[in-house]
mmCIF entry with sequence, helices, sheets and N, C-alpha, C, O atoms, coordinates in Angstrom:
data_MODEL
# 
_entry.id   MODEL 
# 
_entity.id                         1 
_entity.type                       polymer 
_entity.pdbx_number_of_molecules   1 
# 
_entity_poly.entity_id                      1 
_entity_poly.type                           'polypeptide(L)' 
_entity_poly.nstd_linkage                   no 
_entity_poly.nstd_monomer                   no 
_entity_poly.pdbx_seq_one_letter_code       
;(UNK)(UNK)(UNK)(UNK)(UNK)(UNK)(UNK)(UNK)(UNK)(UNK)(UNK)(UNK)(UNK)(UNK)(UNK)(UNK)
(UNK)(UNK)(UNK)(UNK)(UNK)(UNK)(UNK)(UNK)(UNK)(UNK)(UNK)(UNK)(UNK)(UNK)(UNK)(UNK)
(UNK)(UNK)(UNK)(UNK)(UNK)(UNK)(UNK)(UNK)(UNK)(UNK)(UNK)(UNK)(UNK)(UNK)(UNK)(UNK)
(UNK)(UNK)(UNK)(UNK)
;
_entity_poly.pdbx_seq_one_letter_code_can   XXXXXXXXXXXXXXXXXXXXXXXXXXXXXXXXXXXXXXXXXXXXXXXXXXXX 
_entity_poly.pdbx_strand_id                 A 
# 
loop_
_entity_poly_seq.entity_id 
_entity_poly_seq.num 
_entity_poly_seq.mon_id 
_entity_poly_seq.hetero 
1 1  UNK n 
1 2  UNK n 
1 3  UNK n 
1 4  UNK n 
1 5  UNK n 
1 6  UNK n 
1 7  UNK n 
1 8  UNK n 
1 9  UNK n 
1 10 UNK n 
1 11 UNK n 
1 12 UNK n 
1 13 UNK n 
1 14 UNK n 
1 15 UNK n 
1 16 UNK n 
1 17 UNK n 
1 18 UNK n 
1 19 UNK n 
1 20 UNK n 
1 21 UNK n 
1 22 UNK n 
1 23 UNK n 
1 24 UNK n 
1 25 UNK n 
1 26 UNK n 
1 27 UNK n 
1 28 UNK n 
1 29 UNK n 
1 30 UNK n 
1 31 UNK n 
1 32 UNK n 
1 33 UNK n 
1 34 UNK n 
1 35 UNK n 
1 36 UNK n 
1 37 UNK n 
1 38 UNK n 
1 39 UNK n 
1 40 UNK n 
1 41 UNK n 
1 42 UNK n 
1 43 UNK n 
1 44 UNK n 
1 45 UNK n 
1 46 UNK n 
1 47 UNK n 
1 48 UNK n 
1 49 UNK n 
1 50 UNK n 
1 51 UNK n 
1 52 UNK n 
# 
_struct_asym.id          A 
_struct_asym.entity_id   1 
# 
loop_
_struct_conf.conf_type_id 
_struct_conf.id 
_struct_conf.pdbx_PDB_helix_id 
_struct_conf.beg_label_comp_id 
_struct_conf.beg_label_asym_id 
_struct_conf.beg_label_seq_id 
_struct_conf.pdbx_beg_PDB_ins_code 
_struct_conf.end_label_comp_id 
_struct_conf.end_label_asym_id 
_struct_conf.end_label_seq_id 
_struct_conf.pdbx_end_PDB_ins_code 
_struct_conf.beg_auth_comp_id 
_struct_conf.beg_auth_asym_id 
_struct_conf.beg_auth_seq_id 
_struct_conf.end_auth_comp_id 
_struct_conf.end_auth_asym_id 
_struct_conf.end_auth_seq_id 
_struct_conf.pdbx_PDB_helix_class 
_struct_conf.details 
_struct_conf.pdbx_PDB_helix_length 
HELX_P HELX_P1 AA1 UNK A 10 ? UNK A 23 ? UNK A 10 UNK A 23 1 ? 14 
HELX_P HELX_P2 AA2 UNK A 30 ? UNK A 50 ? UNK A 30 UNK A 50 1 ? 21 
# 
_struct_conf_type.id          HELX_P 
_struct_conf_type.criteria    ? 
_struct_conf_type.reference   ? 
# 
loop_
_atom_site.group_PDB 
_atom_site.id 
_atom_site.type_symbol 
_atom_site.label_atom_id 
_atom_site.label_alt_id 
_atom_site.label_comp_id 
_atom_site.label_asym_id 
_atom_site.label_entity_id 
_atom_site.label_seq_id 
_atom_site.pdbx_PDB_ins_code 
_atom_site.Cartn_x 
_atom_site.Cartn_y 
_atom_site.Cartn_z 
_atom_site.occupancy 
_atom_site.B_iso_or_equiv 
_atom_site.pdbx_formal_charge 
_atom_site.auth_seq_id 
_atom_site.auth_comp_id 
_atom_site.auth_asym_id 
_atom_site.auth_atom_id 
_atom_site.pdbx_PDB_model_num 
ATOM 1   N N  . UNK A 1 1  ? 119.073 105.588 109.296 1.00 0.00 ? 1  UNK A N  1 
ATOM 2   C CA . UNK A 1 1  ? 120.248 105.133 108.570 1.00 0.00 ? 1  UNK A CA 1 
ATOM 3   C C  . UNK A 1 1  ? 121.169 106.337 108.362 1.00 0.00 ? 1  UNK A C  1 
ATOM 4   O O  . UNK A 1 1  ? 120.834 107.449 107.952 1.00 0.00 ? 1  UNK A O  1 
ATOM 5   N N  . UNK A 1 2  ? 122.415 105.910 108.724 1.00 0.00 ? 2  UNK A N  1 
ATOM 6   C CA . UNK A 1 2  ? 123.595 107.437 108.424 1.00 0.00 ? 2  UNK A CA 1 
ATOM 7   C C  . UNK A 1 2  ? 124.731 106.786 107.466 1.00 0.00 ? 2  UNK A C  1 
ATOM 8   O O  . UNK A 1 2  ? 125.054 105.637 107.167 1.00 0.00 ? 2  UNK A O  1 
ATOM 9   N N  . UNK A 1 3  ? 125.064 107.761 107.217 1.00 0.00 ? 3  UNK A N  1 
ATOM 10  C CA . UNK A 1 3  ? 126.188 107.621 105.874 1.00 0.00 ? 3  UNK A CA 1 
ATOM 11  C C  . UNK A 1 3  ? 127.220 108.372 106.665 1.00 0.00 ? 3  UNK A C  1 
ATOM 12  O O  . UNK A 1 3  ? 127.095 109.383 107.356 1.00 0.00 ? 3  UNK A O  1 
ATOM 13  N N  . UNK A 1 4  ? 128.971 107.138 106.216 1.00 0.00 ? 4  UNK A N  1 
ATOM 14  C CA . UNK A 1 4  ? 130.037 108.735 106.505 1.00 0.00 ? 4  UNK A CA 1 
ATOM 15  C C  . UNK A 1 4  ? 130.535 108.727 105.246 1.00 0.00 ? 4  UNK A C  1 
ATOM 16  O O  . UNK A 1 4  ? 131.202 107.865 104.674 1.00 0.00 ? 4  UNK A O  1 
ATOM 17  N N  . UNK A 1 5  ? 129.995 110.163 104.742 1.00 0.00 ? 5  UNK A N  1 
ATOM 18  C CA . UNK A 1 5  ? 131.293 110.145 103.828 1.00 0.00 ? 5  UNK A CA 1 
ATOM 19  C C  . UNK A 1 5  ? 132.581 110.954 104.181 1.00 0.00 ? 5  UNK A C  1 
ATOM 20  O O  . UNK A 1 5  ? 132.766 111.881 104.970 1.00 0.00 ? 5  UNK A O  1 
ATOM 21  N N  . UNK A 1 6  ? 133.500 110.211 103.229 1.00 0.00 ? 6  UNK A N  1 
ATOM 22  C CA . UNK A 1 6  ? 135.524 110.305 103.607 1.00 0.00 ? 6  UNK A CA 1 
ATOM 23  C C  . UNK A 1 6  ? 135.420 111.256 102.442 1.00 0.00 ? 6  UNK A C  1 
ATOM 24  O O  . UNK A 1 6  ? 134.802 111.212 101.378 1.00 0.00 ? 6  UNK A O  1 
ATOM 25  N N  . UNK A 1 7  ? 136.273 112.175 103.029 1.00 0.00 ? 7  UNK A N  1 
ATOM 26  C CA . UNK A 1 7  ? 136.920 113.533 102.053 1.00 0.00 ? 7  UNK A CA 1 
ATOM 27  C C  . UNK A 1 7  ? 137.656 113.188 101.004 1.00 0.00 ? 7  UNK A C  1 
ATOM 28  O O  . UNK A 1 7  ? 138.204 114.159 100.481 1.00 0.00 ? 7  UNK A O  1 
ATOM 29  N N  . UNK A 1 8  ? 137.937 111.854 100.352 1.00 0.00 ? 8  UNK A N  1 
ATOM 30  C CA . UNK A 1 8  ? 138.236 111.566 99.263  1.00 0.00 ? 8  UNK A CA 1 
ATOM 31  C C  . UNK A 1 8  ? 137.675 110.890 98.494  1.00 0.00 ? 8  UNK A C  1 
ATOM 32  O O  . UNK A 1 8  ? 138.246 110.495 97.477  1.00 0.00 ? 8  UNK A O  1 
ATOM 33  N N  . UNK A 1 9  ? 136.111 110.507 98.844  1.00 0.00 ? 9  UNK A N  1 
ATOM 34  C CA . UNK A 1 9  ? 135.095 109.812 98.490  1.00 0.00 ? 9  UNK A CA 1 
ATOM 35  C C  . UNK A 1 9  ? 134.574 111.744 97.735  1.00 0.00 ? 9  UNK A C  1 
ATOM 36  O O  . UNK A 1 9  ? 134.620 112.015 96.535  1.00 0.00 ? 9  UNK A O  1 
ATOM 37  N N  . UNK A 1 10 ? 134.251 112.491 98.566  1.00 0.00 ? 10 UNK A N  1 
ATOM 38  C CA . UNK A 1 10 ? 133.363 113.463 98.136  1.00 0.00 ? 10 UNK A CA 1 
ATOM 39  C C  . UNK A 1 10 ? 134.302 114.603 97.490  1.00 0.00 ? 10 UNK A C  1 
ATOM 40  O O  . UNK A 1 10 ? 133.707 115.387 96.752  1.00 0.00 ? 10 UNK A O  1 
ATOM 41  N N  . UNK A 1 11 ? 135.502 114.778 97.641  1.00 0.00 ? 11 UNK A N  1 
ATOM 42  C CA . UNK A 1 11 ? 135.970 115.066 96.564  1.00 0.00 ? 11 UNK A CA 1 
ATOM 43  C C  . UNK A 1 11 ? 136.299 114.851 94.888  1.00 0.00 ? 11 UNK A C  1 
ATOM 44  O O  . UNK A 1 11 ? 136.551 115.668 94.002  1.00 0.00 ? 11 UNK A O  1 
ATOM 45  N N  . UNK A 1 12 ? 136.176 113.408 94.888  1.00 0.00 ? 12 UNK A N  1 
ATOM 46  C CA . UNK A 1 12 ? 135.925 112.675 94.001  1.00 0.00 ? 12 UNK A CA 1 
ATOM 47  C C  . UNK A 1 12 ? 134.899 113.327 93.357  1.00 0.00 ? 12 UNK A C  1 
ATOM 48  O O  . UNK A 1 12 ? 135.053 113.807 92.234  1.00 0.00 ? 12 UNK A O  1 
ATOM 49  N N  . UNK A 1 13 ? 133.583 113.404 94.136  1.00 0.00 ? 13 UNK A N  1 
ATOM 50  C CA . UNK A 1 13 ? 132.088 113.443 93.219  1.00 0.00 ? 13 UNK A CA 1 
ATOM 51  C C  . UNK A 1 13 ? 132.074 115.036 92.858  1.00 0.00 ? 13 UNK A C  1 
ATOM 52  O O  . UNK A 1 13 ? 131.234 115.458 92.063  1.00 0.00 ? 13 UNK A O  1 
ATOM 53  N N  . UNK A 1 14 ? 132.890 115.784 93.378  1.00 0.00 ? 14 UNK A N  1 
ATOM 54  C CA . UNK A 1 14 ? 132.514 117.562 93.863  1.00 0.00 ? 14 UNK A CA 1 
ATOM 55  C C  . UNK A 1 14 ? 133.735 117.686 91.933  1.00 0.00 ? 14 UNK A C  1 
ATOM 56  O O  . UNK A 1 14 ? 133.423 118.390 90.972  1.00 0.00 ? 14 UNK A O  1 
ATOM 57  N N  . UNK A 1 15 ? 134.822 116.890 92.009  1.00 0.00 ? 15 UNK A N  1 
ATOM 58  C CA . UNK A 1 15 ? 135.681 117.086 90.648  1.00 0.00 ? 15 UNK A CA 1 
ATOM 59  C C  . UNK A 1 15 ? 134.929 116.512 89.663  1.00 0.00 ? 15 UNK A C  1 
ATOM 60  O O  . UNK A 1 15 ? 135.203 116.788 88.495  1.00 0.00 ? 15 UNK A O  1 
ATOM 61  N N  . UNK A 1 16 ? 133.697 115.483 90.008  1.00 0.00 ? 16 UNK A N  1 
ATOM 62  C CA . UNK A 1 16 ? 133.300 114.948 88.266  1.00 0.00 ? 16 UNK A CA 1 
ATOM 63  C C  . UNK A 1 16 ? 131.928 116.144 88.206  1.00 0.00 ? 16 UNK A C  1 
ATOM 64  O O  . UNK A 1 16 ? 131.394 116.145 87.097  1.00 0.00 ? 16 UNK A O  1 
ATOM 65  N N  . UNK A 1 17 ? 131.397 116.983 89.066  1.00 0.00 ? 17 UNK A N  1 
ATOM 66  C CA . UNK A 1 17 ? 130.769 117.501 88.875  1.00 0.00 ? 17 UNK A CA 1 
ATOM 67  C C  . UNK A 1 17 ? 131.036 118.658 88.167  1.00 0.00 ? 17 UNK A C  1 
ATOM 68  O O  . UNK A 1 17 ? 130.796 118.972 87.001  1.00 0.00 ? 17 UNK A O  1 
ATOM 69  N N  . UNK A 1 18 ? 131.660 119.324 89.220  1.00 0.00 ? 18 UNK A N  1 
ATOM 70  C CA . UNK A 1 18 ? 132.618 120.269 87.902  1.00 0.00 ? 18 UNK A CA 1 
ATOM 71  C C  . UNK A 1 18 ? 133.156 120.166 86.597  1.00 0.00 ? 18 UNK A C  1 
ATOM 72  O O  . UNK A 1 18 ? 133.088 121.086 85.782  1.00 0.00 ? 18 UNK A O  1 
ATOM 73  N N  . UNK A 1 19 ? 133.797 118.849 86.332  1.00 0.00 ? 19 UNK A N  1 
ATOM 74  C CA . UNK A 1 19 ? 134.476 118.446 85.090  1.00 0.00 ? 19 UNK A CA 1 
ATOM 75  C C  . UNK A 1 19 ? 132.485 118.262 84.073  1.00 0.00 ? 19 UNK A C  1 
ATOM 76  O O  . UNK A 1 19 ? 132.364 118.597 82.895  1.00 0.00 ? 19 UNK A O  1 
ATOM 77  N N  . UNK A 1 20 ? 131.486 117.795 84.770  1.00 0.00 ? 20 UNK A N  1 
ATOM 78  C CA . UNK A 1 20 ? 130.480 117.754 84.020  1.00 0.00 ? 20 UNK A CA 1 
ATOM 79  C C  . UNK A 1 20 ? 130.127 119.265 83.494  1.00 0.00 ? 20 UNK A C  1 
ATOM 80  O O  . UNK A 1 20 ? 129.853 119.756 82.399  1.00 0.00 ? 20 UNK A O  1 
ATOM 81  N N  . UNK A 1 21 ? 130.286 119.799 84.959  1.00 0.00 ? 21 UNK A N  1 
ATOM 82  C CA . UNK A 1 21 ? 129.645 121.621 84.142  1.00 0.00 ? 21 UNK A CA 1 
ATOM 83  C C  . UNK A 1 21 ? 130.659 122.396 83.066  1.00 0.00 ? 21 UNK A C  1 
ATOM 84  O O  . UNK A 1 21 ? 130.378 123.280 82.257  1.00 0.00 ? 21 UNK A O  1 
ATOM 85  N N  . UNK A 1 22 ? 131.838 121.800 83.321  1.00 0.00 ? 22 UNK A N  1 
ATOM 86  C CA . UNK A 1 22 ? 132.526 122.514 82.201  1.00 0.00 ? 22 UNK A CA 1 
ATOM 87  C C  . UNK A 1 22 ? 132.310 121.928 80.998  1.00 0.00 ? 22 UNK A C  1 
ATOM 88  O O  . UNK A 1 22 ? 132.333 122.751 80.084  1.00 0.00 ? 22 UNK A O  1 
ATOM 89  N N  . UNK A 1 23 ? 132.039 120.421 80.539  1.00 0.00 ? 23 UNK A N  1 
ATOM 90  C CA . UNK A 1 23 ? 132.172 119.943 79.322  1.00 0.00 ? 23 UNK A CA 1 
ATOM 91  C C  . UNK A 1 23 ? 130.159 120.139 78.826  1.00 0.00 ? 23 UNK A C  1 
ATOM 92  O O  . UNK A 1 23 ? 129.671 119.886 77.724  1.00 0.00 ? 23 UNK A O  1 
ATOM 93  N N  . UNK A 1 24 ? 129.664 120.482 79.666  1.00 0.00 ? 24 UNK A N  1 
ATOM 94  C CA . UNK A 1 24 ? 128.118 121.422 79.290  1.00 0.00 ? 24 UNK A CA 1 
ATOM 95  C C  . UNK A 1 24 ? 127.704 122.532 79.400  1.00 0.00 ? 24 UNK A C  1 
ATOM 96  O O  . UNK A 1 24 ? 126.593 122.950 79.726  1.00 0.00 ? 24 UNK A O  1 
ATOM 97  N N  . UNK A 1 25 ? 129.146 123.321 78.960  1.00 0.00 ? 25 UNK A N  1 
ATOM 98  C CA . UNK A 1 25 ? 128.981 124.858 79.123  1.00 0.00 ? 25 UNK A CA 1 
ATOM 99  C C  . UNK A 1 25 ? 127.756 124.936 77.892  1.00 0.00 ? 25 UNK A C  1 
ATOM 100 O O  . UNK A 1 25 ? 127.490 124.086 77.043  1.00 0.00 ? 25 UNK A O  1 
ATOM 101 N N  . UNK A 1 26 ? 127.463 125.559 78.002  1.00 0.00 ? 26 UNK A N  1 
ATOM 102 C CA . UNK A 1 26 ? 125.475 125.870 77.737  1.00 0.00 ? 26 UNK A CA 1 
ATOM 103 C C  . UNK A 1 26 ? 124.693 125.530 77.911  1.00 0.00 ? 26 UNK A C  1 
ATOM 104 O O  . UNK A 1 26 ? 123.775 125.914 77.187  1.00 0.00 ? 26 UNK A O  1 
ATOM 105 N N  . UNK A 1 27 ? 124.456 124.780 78.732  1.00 0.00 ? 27 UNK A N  1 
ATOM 106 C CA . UNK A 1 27 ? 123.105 124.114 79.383  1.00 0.00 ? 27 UNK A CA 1 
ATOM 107 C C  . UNK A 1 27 ? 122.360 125.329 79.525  1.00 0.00 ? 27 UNK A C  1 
ATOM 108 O O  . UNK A 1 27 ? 122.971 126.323 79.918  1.00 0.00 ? 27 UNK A O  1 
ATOM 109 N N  . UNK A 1 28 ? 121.313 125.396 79.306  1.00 0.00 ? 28 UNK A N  1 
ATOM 110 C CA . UNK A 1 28 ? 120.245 126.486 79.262  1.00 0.00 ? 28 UNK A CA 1 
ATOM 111 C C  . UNK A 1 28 ? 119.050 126.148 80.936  1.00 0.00 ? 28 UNK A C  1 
ATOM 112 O O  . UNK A 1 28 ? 118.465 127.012 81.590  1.00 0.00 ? 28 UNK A O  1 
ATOM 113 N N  . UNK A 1 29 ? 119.052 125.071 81.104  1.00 0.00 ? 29 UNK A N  1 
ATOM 114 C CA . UNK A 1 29 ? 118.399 124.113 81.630  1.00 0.00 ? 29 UNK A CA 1 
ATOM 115 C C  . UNK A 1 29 ? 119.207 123.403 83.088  1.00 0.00 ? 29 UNK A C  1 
ATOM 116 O O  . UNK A 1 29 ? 120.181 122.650 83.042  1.00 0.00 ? 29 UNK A O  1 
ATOM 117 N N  . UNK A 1 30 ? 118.561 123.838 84.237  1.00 0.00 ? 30 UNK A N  1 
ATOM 118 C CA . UNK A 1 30 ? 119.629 123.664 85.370  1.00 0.00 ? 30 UNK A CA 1 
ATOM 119 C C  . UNK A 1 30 ? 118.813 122.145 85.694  1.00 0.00 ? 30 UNK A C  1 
ATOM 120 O O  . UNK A 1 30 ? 119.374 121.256 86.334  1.00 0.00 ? 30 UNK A O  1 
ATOM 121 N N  . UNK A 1 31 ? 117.693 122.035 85.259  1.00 0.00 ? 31 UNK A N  1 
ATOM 122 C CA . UNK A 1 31 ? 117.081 120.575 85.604  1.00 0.00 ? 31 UNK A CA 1 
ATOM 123 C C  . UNK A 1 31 ? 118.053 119.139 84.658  1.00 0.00 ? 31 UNK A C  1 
ATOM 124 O O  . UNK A 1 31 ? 118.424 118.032 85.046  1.00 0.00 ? 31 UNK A O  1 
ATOM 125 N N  . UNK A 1 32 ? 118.171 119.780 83.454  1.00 0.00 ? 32 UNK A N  1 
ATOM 126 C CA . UNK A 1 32 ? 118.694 118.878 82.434  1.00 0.00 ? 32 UNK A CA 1 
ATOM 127 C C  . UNK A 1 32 ? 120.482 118.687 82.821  1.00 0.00 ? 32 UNK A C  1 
ATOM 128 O O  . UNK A 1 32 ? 121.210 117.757 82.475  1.00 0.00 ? 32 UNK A O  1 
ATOM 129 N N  . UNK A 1 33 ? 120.945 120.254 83.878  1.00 0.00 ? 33 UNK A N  1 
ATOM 130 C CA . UNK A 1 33 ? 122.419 119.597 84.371  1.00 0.00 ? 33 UNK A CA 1 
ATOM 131 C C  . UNK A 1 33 ? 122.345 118.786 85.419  1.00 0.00 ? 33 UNK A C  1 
ATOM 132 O O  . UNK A 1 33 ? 123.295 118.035 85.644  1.00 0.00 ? 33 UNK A O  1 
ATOM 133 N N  . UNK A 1 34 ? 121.090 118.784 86.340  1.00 0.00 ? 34 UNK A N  1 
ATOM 134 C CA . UNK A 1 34 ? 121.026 117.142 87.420  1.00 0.00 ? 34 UNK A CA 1 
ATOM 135 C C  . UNK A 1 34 ? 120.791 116.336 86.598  1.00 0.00 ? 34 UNK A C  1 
ATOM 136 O O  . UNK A 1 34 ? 121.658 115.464 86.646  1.00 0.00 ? 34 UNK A O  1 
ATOM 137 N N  . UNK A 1 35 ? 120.089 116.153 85.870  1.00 0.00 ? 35 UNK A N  1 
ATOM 138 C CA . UNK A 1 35 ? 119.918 114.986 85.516  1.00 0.00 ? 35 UNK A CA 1 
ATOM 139 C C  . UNK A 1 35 ? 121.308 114.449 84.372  1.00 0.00 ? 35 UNK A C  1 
ATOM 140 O O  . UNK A 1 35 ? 121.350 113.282 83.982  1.00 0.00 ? 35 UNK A O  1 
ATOM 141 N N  . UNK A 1 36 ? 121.864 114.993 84.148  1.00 0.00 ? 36 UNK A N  1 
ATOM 142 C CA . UNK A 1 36 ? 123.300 114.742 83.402  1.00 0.00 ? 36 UNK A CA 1 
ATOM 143 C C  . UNK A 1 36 ? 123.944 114.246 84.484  1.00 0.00 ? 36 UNK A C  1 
ATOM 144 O O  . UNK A 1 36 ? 124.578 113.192 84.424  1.00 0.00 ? 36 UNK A O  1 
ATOM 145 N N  . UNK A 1 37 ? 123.831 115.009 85.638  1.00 0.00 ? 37 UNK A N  1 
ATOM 146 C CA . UNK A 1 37 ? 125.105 114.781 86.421  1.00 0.00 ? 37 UNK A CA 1 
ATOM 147 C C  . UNK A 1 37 ? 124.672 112.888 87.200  1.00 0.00 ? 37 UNK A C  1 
ATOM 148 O O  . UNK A 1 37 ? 125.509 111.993 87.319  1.00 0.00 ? 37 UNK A O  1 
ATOM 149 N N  . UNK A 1 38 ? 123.168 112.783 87.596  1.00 0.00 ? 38 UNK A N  1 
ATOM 150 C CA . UNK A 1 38 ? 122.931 111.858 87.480  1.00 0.00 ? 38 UNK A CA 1 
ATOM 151 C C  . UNK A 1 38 ? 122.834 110.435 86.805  1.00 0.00 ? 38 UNK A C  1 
ATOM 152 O O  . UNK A 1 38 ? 122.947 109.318 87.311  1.00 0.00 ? 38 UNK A O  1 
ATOM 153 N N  . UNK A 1 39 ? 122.563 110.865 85.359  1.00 0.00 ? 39 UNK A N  1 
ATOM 154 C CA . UNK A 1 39 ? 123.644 109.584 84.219  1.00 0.00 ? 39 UNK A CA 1 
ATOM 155 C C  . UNK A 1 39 ? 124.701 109.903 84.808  1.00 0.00 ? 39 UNK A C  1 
ATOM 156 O O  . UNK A 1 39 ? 124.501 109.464 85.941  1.00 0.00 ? 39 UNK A O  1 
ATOM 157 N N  . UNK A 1 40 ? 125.592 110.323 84.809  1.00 0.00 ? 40 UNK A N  1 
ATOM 158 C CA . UNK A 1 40 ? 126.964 110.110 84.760  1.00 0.00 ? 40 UNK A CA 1 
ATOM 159 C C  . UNK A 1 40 ? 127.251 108.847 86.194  1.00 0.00 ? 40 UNK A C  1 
ATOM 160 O O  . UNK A 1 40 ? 127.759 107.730 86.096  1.00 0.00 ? 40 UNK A O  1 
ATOM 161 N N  . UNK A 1 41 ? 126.789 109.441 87.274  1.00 0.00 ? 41 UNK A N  1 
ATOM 162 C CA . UNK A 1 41 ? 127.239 108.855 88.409  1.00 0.00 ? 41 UNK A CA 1 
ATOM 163 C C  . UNK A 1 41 ? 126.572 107.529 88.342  1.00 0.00 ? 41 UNK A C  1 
ATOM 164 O O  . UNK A 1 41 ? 127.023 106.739 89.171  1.00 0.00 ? 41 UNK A O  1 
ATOM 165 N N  . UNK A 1 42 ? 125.476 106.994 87.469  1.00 0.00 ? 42 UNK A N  1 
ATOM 166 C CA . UNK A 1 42 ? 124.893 106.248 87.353  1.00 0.00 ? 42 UNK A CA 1 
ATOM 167 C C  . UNK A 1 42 ? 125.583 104.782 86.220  1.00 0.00 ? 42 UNK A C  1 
ATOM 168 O O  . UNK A 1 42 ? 125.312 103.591 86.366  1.00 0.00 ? 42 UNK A O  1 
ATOM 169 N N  . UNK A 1 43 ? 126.325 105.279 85.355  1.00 0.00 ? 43 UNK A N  1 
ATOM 170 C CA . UNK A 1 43 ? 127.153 104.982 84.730  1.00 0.00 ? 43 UNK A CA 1 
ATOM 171 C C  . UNK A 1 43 ? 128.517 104.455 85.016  1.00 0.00 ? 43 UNK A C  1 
ATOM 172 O O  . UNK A 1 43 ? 129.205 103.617 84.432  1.00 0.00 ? 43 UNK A O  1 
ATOM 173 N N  . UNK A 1 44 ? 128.760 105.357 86.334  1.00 0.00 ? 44 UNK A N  1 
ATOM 174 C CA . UNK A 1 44 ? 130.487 104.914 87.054  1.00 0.00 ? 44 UNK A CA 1 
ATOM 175 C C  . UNK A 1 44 ? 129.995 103.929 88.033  1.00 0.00 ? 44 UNK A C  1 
ATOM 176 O O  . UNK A 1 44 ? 130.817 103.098 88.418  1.00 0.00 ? 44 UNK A O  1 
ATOM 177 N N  . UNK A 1 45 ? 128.486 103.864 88.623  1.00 0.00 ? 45 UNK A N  1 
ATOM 178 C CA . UNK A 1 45 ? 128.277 102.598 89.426  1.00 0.00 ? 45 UNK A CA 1 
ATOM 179 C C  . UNK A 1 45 ? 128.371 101.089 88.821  1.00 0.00 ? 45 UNK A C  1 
ATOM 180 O O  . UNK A 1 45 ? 128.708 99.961  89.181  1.00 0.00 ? 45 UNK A O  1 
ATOM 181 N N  . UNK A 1 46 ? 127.876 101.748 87.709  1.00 0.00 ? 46 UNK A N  1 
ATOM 182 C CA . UNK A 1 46 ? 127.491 100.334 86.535  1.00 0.00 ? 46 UNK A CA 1 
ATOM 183 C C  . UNK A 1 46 ? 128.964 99.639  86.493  1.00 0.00 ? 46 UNK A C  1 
ATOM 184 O O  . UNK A 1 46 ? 129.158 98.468  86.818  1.00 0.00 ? 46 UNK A O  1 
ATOM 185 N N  . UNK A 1 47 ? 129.906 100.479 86.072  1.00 0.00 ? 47 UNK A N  1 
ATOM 186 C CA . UNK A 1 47 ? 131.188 100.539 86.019  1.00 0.00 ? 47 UNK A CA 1 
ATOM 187 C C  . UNK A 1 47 ? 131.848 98.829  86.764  1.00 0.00 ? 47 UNK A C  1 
ATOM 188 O O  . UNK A 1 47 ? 132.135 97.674  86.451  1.00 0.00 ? 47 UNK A O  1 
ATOM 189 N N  . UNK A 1 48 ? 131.762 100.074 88.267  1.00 0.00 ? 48 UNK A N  1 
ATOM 190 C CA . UNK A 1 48 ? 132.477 99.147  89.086  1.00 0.00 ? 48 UNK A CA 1 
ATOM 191 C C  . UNK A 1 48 ? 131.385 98.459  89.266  1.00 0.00 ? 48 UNK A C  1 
ATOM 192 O O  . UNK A 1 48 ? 132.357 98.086  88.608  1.00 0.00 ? 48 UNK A O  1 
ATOM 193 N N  . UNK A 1 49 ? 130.532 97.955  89.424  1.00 0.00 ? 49 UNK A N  1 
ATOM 194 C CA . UNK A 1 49 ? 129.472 96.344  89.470  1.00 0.00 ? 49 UNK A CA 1 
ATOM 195 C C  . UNK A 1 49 ? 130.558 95.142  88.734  1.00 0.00 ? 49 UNK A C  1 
ATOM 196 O O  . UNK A 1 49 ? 131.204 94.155  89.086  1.00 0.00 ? 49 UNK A O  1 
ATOM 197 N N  . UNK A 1 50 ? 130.239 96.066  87.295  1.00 0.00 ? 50 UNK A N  1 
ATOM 198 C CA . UNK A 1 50 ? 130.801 95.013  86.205  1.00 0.00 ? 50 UNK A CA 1 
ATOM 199 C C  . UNK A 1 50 ? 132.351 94.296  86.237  1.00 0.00 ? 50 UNK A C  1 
ATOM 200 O O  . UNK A 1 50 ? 132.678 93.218  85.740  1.00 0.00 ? 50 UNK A O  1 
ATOM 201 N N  . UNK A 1 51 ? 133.094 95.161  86.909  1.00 0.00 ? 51 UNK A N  1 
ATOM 202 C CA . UNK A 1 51 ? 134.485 94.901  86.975  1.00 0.00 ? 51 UNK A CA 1 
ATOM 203 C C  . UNK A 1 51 ? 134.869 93.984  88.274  1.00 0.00 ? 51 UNK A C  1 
ATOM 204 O O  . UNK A 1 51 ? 136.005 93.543  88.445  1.00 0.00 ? 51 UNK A O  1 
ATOM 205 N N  . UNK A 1 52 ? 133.649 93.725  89.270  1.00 0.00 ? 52 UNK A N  1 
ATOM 206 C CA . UNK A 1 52 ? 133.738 93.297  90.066  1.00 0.00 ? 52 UNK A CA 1 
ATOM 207 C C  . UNK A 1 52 ? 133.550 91.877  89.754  1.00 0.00 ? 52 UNK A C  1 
ATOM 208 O O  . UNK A 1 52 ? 133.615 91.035  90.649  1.00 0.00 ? 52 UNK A O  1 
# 
């Protein structure tokens, strides 16, 4: 199975990642910033489901 991703699909995810590490400046814990960054993206799926 292959995936394409479009440069405005993965820019998208590369700006909420960043916007995540800046609003968790101190994370002590690089396991606890995947898994943040994972709620989050997990949350914007839920998102669009629901609106659909």
């Amino acid at each position: 199975m292959s995936y394409i991703l479009l440069p405005p699909f993965t820019e998208g995810v590369n700006r909420k990642i960043k916007q995540i590490i800046r609003t968790s400046y101190g994370v002590r814990n690089y396991h606890n910033l995947v898994i943040r960054i994972k709620l989050q993206q997990m949350t914007i799926k839920k998102r669009k489901n629901q609106a659909k």
